[in-house]
C-alpha positions as CSV (number, residue, x, y, z in Angstrom):
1,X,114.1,-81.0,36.8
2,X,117.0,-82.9,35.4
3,X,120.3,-82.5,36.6
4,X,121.6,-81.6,33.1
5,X,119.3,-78.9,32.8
6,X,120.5,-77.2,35.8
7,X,122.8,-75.1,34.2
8,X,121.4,-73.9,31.3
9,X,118.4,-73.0,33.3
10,X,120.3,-71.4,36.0
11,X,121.9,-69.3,33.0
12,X,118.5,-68.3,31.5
13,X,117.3,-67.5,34.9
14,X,120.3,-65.4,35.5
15,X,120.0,-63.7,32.3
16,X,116.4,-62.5,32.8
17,X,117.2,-61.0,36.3
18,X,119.8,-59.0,35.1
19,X,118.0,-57.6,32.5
20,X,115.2,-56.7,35.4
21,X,118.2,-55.5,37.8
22,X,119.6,-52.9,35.0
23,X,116.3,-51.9,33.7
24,X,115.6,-50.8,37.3
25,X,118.3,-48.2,37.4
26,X,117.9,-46.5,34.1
27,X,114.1,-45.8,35.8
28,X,115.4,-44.5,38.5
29,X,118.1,-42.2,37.0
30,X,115.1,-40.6,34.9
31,X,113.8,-39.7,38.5
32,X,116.9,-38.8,40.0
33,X,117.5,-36.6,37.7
34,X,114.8,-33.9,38.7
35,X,115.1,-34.5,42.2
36,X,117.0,-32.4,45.0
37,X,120.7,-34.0,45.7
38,X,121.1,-37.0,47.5
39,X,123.2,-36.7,50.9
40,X,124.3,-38.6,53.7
41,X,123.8,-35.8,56.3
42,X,120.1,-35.9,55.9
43,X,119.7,-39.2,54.7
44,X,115.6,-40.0,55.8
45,X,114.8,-36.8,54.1
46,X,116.8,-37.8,50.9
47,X,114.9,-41.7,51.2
48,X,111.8,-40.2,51.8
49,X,112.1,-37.9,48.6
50,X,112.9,-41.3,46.8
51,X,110.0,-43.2,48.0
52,X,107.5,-40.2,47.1
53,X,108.5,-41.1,43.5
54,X,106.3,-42.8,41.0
55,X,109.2,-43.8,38.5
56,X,111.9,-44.2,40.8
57,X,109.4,-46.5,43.0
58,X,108.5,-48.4,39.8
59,X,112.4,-49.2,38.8
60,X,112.7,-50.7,42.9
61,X,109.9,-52.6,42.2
62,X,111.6,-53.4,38.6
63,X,114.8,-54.4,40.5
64,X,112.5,-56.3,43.3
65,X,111.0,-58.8,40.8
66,X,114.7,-59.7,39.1
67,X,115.2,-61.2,42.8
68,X,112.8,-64.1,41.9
69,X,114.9,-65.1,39.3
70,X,118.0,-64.1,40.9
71,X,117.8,-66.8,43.9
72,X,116.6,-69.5,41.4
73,X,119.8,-69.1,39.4
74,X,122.1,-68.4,42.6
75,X,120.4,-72.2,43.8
76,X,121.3,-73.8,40.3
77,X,124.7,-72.3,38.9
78,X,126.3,-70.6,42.0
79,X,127.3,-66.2,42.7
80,X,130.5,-67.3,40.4
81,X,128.1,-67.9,37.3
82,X,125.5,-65.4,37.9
83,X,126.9,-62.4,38.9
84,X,129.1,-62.2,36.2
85,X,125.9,-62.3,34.1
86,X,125.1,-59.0,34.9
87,X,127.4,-57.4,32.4
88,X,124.7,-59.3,30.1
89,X,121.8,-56.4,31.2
90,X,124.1,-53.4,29.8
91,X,122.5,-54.6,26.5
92,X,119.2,-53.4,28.2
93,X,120.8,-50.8,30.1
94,X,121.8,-49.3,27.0
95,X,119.2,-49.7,24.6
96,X,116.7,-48.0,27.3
97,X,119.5,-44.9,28.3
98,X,119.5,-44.2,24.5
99,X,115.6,-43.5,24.2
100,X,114.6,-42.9,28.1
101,X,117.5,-40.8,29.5
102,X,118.8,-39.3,26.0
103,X,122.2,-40.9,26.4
104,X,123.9,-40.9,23.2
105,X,126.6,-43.7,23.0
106,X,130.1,-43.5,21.9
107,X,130.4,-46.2,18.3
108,X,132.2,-48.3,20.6
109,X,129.2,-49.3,22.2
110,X,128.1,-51.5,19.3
111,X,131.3,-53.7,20.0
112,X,130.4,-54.0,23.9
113,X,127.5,-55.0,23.1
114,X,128.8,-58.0,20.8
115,X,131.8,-59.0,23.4
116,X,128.2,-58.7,26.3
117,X,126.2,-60.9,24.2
118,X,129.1,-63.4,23.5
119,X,130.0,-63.5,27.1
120,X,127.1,-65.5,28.7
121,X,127.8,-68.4,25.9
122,X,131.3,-68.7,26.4
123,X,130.8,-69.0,30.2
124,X,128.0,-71.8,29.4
125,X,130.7,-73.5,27.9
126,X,132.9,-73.1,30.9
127,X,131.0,-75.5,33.2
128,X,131.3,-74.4,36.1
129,X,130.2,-76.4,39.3
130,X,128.2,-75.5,41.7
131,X,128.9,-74.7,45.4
132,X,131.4,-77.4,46.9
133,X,132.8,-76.2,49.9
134,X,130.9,-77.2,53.1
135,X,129.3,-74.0,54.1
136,X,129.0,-75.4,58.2
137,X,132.8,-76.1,58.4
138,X,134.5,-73.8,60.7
139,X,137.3,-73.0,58.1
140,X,134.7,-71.7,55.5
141,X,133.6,-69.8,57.9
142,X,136.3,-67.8,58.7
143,X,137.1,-67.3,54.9
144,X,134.2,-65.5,54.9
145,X,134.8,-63.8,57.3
146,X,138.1,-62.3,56.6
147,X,137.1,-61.9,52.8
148,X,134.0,-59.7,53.6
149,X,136.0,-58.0,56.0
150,X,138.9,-56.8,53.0
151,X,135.5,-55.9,51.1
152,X,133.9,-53.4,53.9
153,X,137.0,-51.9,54.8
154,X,137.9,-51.0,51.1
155,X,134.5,-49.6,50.5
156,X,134.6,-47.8,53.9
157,X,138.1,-46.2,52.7
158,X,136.6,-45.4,49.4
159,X,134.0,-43.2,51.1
160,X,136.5,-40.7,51.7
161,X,137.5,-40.2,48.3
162,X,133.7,-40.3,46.9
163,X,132.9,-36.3,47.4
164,X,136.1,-35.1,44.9
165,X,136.1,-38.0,42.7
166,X,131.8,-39.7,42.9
167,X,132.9,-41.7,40.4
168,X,134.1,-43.8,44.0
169,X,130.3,-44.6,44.4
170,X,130.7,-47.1,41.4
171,X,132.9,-49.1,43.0
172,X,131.6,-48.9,46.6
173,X,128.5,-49.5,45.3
174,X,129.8,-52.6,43.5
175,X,132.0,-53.9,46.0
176,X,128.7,-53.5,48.4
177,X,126.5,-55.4,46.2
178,X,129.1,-58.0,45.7
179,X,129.1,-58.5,49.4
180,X,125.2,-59.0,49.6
181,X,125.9,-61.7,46.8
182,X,127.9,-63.5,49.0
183,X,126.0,-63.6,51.9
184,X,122.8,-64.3,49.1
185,X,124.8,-67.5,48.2
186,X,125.2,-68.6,51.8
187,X,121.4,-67.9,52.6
188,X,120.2,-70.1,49.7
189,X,123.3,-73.1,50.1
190,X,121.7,-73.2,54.1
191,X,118.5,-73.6,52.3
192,X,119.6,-76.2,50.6
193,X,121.4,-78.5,52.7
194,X,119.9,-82.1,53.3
195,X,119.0,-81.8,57.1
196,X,117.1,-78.5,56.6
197,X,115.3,-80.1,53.7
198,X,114.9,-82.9,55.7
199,X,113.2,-81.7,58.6
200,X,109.6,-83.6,59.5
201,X,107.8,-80.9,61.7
202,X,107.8,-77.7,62.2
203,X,109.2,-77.8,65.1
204,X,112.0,-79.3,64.1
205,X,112.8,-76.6,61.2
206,X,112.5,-73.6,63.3
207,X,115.1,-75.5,65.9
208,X,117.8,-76.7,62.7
209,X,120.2,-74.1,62.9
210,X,120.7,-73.9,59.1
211,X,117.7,-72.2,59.1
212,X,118.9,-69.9,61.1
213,X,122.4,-69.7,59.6
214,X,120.2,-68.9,56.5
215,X,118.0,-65.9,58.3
216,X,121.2,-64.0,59.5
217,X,122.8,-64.4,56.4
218,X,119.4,-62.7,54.7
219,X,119.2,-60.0,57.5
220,X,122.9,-59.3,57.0
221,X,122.4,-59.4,53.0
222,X,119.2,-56.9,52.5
223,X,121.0,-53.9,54.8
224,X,123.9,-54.5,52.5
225,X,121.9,-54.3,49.3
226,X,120.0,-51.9,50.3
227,X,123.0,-49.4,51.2
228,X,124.9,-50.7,48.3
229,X,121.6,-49.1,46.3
230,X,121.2,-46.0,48.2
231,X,125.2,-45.5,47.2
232,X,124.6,-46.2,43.5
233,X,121.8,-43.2,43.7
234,X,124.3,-40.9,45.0
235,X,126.8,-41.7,42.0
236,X,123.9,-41.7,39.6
237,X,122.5,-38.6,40.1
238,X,126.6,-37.5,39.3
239,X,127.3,-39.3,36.5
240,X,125.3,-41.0,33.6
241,X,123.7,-44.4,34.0
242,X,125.9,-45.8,31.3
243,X,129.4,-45.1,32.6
244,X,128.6,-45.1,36.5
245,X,127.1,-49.3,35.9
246,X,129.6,-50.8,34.0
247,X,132.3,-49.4,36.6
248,X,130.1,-50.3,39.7
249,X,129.4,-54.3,37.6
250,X,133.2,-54.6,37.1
251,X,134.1,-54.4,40.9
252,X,130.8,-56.7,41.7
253,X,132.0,-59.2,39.2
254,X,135.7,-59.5,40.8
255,X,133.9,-59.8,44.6
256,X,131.5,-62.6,43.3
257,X,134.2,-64.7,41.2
258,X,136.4,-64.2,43.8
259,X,134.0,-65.4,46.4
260,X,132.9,-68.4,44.2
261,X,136.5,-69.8,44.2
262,X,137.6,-68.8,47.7
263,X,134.5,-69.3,49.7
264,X,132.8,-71.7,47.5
265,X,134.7,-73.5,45.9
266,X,133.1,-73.2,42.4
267,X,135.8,-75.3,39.2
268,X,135.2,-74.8,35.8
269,X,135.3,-78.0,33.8
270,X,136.9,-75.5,31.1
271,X,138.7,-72.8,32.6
272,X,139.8,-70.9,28.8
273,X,136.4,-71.0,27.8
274,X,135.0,-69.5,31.7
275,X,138.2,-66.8,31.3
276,X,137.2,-66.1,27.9
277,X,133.6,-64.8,29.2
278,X,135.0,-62.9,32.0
279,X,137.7,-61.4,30.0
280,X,134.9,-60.2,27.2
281,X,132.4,-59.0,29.6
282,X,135.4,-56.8,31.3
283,X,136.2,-55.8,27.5
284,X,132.8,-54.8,27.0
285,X,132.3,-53.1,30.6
286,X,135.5,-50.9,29.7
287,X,134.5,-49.8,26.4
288,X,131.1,-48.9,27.8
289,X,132.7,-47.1,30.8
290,X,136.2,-45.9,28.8
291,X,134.4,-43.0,26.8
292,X,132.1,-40.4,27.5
293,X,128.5,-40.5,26.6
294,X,127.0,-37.6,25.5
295,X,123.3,-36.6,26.2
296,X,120.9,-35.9,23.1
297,X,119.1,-33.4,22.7
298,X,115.7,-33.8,23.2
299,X,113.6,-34.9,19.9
300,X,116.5,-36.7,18.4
């Protein structure tokens, strides 16, 4: 592929798993819905009930396949590109919530979704680079170790607050899901590197330790996701699909950016045109989440 394609690709391919990644919760909350509450004390029984469920099984698998797409981008544009993105999938978030889960939408909706759709082109326009920090320098390393470490603590001191206000699972679900992004992005720039790709035998791979810089930062990502999913249940089951999301994106989208230029070192060639994407997928993400959506009743 040419290198000038790289980005526009990397957007398209972000696009489509975010549409995949918010489809998949909408089919869940449809399952949630009629299911006992979710808890921490008995959390096994609570999975199990989860797994046992056609539609909520069908929206992880939904949310499964958006990971092809997802890596691809994450490889060509970098975490401070895609996840952003992800305010892009409200548009299918909300279409869905209106028919599926009987969500009716507050008018403001109808501009989010114009500052959503405007947001993806004005961070095209941004050009931002890919990764350019050197992810095997001891420096980088610590960054990301300190930064993850602000992001667990603040979502392990959020947990506290989640049983009188659940609208805390938004954000420790987002913060969460940020984190796996992060440690996504360092799986797939280990990948990457010239003397992994380089590597003649087998024998050689499996003994280059990017490769096995890139398996822990996988092992430590999918626990991460997959708690960061289990706490979005919890908060969905409390609160409707279409305020509980944007909340939850908003707090994903400040850990990735903010990973991106800290950890990564991710420019953009045009930094109004970048800020002007973020700033109108926030706008959008607040109206969505600022006003109360009312459920329909059924038939209309």
């Amino acid at each position: 592929m040419s290198v000038h394609l790289y980005k526009p690709v990397g957007i398209l391919l972000a696009l489509l798993a975010m549409s995949l990644f918010n489809l998949a919760p909408v089919l869940q909350k449809s399952a949630l819905d009629r299911l006992p509450p979710l808890t921490f004390s008995n959390v096994w029984k609570s999975a199990l009930s989860l797994l046992k469920d056609r539609r909520w099984m069908l929206g992880f698998f939904v949310g499964c396949f958006g990971l092809l797409p997802y890596a691809a981008a994450m490889r060509l544009v970098g975490v401070a590109v895609v996840q952003p993105l992800y305010g892009f999938g409200f548009i299918v978030l909300v279409t869905v919530s209106r028919f599926m889960l009987h969500e009716k939408l507050h008018p403001a909706a109808r501009l989010a979704l114009a500052l959503l759709i405007l947001m993806p082109i004005l961070i095209a326009f941004g050009d931002v680079s890919g990764v350019q920090y050197d992810i095997t320098q001891h420096s980088t390393q610590i960054s990301i170790g300190l930064f993850m470490l602000t992001i667990l603590l603040s979502g392990g001191i959020l947990i506290f607050f989640a049983k009188k206000h659940p609208i805390c699972w938004a954000m420790i679900s987002g913060a969460l899901f940020g984190a796996g992004a992060v440690f996504a992005q360092m799986a797939i720039t280990y990948l990457s590197l010239d003397e992994l790709r380089s590597a003649k035998t087998f024998h050689a791979l499996i003994r280059n330790e990017d490769l096995l810089f890139s398996l822990i930062a996988m092992v430590i990502a999918i626990p991460l996701n997959v708690f960061a999913d289990y706490c979005m249940q919890v908060g969905l089951q409390q609160k409707t699909a279409s305020r509980f999301m944007p909340i939850a994106q908003t707090v994903n989208n400040a850990v990735a950016v903010a990973s991106g230029i800290i950890i990564f070192g991710q420019r953009a060639a045009q930094w109004h045109f970048y800020l002007a994407g973020l700033i109108l997928g926030l706008a959008g993400l607040f109206l969505l989440a600022r006003f109360k959506h009312r459920p329909v009743k059924s038939g209309i």
